[in-house]
C-alpha positions as CSV (number, residue, x, y, z in Angstrom):
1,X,-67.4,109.6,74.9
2,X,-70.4,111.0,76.9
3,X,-70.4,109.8,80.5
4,X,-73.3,107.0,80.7
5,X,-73.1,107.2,84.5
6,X,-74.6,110.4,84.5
7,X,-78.3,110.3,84.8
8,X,-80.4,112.0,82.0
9,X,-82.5,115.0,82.7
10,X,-86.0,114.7,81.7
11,X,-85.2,117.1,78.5
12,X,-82.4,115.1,77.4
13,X,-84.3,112.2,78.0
14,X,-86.9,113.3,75.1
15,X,-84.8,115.2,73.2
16,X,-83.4,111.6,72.3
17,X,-84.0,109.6,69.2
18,X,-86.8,107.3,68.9
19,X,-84.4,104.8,67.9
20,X,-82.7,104.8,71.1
21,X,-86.2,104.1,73.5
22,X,-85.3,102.2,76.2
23,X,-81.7,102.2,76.1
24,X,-79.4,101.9,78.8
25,X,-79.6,105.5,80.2
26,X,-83.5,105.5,79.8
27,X,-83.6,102.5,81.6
28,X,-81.5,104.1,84.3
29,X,-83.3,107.2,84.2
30,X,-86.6,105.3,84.9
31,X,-84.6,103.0,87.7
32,X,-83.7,105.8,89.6
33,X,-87.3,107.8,89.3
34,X,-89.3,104.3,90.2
35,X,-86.4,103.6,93.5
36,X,-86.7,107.3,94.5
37,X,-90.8,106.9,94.5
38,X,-90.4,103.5,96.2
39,X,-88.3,105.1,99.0
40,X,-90.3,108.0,99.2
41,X,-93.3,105.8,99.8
42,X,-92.0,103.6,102.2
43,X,-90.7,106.9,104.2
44,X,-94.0,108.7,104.5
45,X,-95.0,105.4,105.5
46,X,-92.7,105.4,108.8
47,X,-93.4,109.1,109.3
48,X,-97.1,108.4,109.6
49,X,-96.5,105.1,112.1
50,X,-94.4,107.7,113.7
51,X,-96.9,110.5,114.0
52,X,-99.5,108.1,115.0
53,X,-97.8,106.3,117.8
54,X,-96.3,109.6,119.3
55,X,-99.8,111.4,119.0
56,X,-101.1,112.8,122.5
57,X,-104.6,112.3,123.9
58,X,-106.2,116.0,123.6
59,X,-108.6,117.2,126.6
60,X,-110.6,119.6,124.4
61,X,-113.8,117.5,122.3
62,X,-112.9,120.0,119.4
63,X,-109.2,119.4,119.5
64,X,-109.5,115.9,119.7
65,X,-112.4,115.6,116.9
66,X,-109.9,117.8,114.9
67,X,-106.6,115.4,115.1
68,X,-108.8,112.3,114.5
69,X,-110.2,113.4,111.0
70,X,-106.8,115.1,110.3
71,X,-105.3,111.1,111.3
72,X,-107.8,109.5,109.5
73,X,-107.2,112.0,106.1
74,X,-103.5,110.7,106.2
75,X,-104.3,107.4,106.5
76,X,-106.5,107.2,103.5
77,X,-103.4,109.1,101.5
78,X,-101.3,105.9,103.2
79,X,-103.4,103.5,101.9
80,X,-103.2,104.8,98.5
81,X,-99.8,105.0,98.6
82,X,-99.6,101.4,99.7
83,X,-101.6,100.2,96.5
84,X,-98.9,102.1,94.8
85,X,-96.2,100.0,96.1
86,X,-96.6,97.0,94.5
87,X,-96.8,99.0,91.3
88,X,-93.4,100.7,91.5
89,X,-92.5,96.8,92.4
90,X,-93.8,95.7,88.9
91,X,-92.4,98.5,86.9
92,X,-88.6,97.9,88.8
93,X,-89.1,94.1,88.0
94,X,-89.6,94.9,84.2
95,X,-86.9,97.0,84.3
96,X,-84.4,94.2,85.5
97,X,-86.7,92.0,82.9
98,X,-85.6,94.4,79.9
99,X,-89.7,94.5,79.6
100,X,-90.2,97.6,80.4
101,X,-91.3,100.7,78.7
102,X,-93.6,98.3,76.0
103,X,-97.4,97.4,76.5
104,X,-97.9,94.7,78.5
105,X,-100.9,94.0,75.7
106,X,-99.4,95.3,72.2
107,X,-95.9,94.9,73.0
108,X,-95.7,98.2,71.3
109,X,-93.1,101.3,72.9
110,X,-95.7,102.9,75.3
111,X,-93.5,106.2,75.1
112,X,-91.4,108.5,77.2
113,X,-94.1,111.0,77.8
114,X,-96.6,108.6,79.1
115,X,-93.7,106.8,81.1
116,X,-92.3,110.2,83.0
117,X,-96.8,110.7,83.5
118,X,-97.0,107.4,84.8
119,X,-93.7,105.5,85.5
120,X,-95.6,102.6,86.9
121,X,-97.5,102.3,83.8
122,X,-97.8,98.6,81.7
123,X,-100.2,99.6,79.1
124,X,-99.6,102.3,75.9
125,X,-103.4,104.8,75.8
126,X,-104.9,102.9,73.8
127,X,-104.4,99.6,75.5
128,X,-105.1,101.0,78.7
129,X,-108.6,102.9,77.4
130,X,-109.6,99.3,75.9
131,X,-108.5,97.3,79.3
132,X,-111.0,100.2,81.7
133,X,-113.5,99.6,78.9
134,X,-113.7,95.8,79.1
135,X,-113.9,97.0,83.2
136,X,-116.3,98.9,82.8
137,X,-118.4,96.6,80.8
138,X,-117.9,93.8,83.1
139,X,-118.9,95.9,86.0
140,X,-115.5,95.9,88.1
């Protein structure tokens, strides 16, 4: 009997049957990928408080213009990386809801390789393409 404690590696993860998508070690895989992007979100998080609050006045005009635009290029990757957060939220939520890994839209499998692309991902392509469309018509 294999071990189903083990996690799968991504090539025995698609190496699987499509009749066993979203199975109990997929889901696992995917729990384990989404927690380890949460974490890692939340620590770059602390390590830029961190860098901010420790960060010494500089004398030098060049130095100082230097550090500021270097600060403010890590806070825009911070803010990005907030957005993310309560994406990974959603994707962990459908997990415990047995949801995910099928469109939000269709209800169809949205696939494995689209999933380890975009783990946080609620749409298959081709609902995805349609809901930017209807963005883009409506001007959001």
């Amino acid at each position: 009997m294999p071990n189903t404690t083990k996690l799968l590696s991504e090539k025995a993860l698609l190496a699987m049957p499509s009749s066993s998508y979203m199975n109990a070690a997929q889901m696992r895989f995917f729990r384990d990928l989404l927690n380890r992007q949460r974490q890692d979100l939340l620590d770059n998080a602390t390590m830029t408080i961190d860098h901010l609050r420790d960060g010494e006045a500089e004398a030098d005009p060049n130095d100082r213009a230097t550090i500021e635009e270097e600060n403010s290029l890590e806070l825009r990757i911070r803010d990005r990386e907030r957005k993310m957060l309560p994406r990974v939220e959603a994707a962990l939520k459908r997990i415990d809801d047995g949801r995910y890994g099928f469109c939000e839209e269709t209800g169809e499998p949205i696939g494995l390789r689209r999933l380890l692309a975009r783990p946080t991902t609620a749409y298959s392509i081709e609902a995805q393409e349609r809901h930017e469309s209807r963005q883009r018509i409506q001007g959001k």
